[in-house]
N, C-alpha and C positions, 0 to 999 in steps of 0.2 A: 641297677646292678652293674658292679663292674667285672669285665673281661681280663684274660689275664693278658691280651697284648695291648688292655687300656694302660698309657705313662702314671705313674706315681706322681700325683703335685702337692707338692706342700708348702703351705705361702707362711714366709717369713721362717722357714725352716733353712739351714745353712746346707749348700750345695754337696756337699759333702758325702762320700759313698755310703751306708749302713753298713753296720760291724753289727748282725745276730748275738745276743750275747750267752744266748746258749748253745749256740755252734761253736764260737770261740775259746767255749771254756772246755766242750768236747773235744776241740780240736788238740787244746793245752794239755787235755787229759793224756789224749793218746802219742803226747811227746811228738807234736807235729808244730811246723808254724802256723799261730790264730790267721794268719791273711790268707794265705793258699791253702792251706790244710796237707801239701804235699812236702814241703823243705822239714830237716831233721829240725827241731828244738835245742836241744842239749848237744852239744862238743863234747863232754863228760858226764859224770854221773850228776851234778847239780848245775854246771856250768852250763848256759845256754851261749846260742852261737849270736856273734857280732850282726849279723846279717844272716836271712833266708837265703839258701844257696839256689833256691828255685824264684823267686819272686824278688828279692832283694830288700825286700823289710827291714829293718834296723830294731835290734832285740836288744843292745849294749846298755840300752838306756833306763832297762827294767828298773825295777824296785819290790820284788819279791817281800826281803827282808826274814822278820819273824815269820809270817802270817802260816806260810808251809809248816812250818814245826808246830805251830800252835794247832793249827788244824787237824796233824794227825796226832798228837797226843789228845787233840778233847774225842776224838775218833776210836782212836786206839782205846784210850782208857775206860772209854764206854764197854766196848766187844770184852777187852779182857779182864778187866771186871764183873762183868756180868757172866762171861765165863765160867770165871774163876768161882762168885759164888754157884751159879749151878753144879759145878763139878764138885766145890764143897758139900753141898747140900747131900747131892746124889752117892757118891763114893764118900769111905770115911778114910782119911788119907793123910801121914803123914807131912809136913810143913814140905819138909825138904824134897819130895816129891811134886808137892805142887809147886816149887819152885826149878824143877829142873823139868815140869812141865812147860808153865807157863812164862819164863824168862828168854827159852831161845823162841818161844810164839811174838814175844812181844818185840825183839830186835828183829826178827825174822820179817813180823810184818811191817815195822817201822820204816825198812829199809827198803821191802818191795813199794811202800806207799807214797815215800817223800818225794821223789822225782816229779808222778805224773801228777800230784798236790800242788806241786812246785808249775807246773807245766800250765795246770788249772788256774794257778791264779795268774800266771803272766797272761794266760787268754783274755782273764777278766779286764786285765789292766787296762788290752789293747782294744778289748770293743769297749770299753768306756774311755778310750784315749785318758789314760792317766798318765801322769811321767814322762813326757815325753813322745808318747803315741799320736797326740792330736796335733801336731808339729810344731807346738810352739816349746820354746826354750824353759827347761825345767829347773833353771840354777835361780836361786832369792832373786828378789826386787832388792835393789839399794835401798836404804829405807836410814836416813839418819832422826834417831832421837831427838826430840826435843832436848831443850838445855832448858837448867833451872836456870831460875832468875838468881842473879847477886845478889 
C-alpha cells in the first residue's frame, strides 16, 4: 500500500509535471490561469492575457477558436428549448410573448456563458499541452509535395 510521502515513479513515462485535467478546466471555468489557479485569464471580456501575471505562463498561443461558441449554443439550445416547450405546453400564450420572453433569456445567458466556456477550454488545452502548451513549436512542418513524373 502506498503512503502519501511515498515518490510517484513512473518508468518510461516523460519527466514532466501533471496538469489534473479536471482542475484545469475548473480553473478555466472560473477565469483563472489552468497553471496556478491564482493569475486573471482574460484582459477583456474574450481576450485572454499574453502571460499569467502570477506564475508567468504563456496564454498567447491558445487556440480556443469555434469550440466556445459551439458549446454553448449546443448548451443553450438544449435549456431553451426545452424551456420554451414546457412553457408552451403549460401556459397558452401568444408567439410574441414567448419571444420577448425567451430572446432576452437567450442573449442574456449566451453572454453570461461564453467567457468562462472559453476559459474552460483553454484549461483543457493546457493540461493536454495542445497548441503550444507542451513547449514544443506549434507552427506546420515544411512538408514539400511530391512532383509528378514528366
Amino acid at each position: 500500500m502506498r503512503t502519501p510521502t511515498d515518490p510517484v515513479v513512473r518508468y518510461g513515462d516523460s519527466p514532466e509535471a501533471e496538469r489534473p485535467l479536471g482542475r484545469s478546466i475548473m480553473r478555466g471555468l472560473m477565469n483563472r490561469c489552468p497553471a496556478c489557479g491564482n493569475g486573471k485569464l482574460f484582459r477583456a471580456f474574450l481576450k485572454p492575457v499574453d502571460h499569467c501575471a502570477v506564475c508567468g505562463e504563456a496564454m498567447h498561443h491558445h487556440r480556443s477558436d469555434d469550440l466556445p461558441p459551439y458549446i454553448v449554443i449546443l448548451v443553450l439550445g438544449h435549456v431553451v428549448v426545452g424551456g420554451y416547450m414546457l412553457t408552451d405546453m403549460t401556459f397558452l400564450l401568444p408567439v410574441w410573448v414567448h419571444v420577448a420572453i425567451w430572446a432576452p433569456i437567450t442573449v442574456i445567458t449566451a453572454l453570461a456563458s461564453i467567457q468562462p466556456i472559453k476559459g474552460g477550454v483553454i484549461g483543457l488545452q493546457w493540461a493536454l499541452r495542445m497548441h503550444g502548451f507542451g513547449g514544443e513549436s506549434d507552427s506546420p512542418d515544411d512538408y514539400d509535395p511530391p512532383r509528378r513524373p514528366d
